[in-house]
C-alpha positions as CSV (number, residue, x, y, z in Angstrom):
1,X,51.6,-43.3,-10.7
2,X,53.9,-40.7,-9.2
3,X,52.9,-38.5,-12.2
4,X,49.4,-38.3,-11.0
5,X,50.2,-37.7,-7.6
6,X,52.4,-34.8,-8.5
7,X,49.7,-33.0,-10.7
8,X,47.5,-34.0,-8.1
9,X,49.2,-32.3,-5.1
10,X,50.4,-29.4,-7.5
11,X,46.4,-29.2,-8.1
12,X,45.1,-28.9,-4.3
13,X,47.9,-26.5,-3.7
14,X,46.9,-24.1,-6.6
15,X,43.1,-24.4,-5.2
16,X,44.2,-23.2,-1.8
17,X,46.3,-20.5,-2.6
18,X,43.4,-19.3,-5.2
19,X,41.1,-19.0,-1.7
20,X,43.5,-17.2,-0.2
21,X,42.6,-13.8,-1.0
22,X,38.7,-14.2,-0.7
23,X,39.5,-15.5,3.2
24,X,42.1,-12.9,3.6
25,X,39.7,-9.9,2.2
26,X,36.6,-11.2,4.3
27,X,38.1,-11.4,7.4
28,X,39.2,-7.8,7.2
29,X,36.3,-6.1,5.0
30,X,32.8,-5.7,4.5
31,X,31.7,-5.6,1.1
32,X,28.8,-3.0,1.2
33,X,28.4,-1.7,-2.5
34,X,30.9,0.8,-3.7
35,X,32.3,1.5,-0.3
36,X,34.5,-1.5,1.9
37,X,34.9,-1.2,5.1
38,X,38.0,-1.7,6.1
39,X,39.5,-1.8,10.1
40,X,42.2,0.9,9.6
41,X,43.0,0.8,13.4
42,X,41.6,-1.2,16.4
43,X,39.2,2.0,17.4
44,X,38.4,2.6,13.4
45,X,36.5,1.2,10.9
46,X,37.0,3.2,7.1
47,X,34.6,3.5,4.2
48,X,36.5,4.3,0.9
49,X,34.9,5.4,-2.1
50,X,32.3,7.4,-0.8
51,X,32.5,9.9,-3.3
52,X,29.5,10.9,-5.8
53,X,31.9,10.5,-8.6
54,X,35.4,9.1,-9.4
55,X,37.4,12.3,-9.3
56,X,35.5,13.0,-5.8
57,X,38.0,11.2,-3.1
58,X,35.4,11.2,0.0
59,X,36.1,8.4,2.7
60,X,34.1,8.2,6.2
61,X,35.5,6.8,9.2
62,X,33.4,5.8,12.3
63,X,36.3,6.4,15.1
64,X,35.5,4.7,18.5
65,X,34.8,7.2,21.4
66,X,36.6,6.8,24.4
67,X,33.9,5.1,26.5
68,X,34.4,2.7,23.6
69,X,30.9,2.2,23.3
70,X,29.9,5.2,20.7
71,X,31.5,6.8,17.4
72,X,32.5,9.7,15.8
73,X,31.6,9.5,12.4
74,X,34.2,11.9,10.0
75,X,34.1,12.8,6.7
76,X,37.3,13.8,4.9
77,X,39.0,14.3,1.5
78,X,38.3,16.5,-1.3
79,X,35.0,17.1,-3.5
80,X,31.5,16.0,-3.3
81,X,30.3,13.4,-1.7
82,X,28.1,10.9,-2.9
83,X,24.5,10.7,-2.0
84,X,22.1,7.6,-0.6
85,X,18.9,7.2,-2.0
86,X,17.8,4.9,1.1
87,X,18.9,4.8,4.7
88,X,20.1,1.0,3.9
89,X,22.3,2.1,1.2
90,X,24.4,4.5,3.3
91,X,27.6,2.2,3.7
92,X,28.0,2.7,7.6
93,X,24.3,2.2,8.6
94,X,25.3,-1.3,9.9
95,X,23.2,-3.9,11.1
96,X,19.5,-2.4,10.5
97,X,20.6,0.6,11.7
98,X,22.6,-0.3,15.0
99,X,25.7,1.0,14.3
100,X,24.0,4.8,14.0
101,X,22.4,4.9,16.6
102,X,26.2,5.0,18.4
103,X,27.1,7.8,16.5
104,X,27.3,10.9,18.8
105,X,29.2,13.4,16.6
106,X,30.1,14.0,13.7
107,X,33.1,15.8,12.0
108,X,33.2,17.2,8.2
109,X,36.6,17.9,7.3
110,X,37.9,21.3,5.1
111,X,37.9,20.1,1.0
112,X,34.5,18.5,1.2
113,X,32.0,20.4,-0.9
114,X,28.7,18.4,-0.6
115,X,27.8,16.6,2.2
116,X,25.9,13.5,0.6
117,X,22.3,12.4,1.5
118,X,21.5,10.8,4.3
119,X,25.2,11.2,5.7
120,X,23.8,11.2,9.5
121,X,20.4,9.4,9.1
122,X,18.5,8.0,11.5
123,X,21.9,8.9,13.9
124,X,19.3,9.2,17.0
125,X,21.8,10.1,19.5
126,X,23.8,12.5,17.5
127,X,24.7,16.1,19.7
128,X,27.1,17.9,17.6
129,X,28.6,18.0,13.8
130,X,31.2,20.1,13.2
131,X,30.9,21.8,9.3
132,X,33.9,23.0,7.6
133,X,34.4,26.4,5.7
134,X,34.4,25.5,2.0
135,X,31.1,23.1,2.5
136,X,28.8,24.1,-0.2
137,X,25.6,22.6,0.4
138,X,23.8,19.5,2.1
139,X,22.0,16.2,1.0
140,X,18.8,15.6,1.4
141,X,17.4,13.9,5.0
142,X,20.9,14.0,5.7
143,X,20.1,15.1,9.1
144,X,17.3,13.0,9.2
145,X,16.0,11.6,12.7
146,X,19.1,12.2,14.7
147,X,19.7,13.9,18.3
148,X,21.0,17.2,16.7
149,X,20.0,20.2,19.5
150,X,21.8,23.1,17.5
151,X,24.6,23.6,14.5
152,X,26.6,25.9,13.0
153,X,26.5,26.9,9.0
154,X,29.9,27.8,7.9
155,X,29.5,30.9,5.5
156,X,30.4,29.0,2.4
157,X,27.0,27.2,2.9
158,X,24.7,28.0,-0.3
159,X,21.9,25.5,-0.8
160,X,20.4,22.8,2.2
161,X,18.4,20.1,0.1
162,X,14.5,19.2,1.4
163,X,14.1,17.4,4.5
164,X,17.8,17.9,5.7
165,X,16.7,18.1,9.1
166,X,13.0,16.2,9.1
167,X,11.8,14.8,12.4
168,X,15.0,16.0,14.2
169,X,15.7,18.1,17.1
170,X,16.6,21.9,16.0
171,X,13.7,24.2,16.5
């Protein structure tokens, strides 16, 4: 009788410790594809993986604002990044969209070479995007339907894929 209740306590304390990591991963990540979000401080939230292949090391942070109410979204590593064939599929849309639409700038960082499709989509109230020397060329509708009034091509710039820019502000 004691037998069975050892193997049986031994049992129900190897099932919870197997559930462990699952609970400890969810309450900390998002699983969104190839990309986890991951809170990397209280005012940031970090997408890993983001590059179009596995030597690209591309990872996008949406950093809180200081009104705490909007985002910078930033772009940094080295190499390509990858690109989204659908607004939904771009890691960081959030929520149908939501979390986008508090983007307000955005901030490529020197050793990225292609900014990926649909990076900024559908970022409505996006007013500025700072593009780094070395930046080679630019996604498709990565621009797409966002608040962008002017930007600035660093000289490095060589191809801008169709509909970058569609429906947004820039004359």
């Amino acid at each position: 009788m004691r037998l069975k209740r050892v193997i049986s306590a031994a049992l129900a304390v190897s099932m919870a410790v197997s559930m462990m990591p699952a609970t400890a991963v969810s309450a900390f990540a998002t699983d969104v594809g190839n990309s986890v979000a991951v809170q990397t401080a209280e005012n940031e939230l970090t997408y890993n993986n983001c590059g179009a292949t596995e030597n690209d090391h591309v990872t996008v942070s949406l950093v809180k604002n200081s009104d705490n109410d909007t985002y910078t979204l930033v772009v940094s590593g080295t190499g390509s990044m990858a690109d989204y064939s659908k607004a939904a599929d771009v890691p960081w849309y959030g929520d149908n969209g939501q979390l986008m639409k508090k983007v307000t700038k955005g901030i490529v960082k020197s050793g990225i070479t292609h900014l990926g499709a649909r990076t900024f989509v559908l970022a409505e109230n996006l007013t500025s995007v700072e593009l780094p020397e070395g930046l080679l060329s630019i996604g498709v509708s990565c621009f797409n339907q966002t608040g962008l009034k002017s930007i600035q091509f660093p000289s490095t710039l060589q191809k801008i894929d169709d509909n970058a820019f569609w429906r947004g502000q820039i004359a």
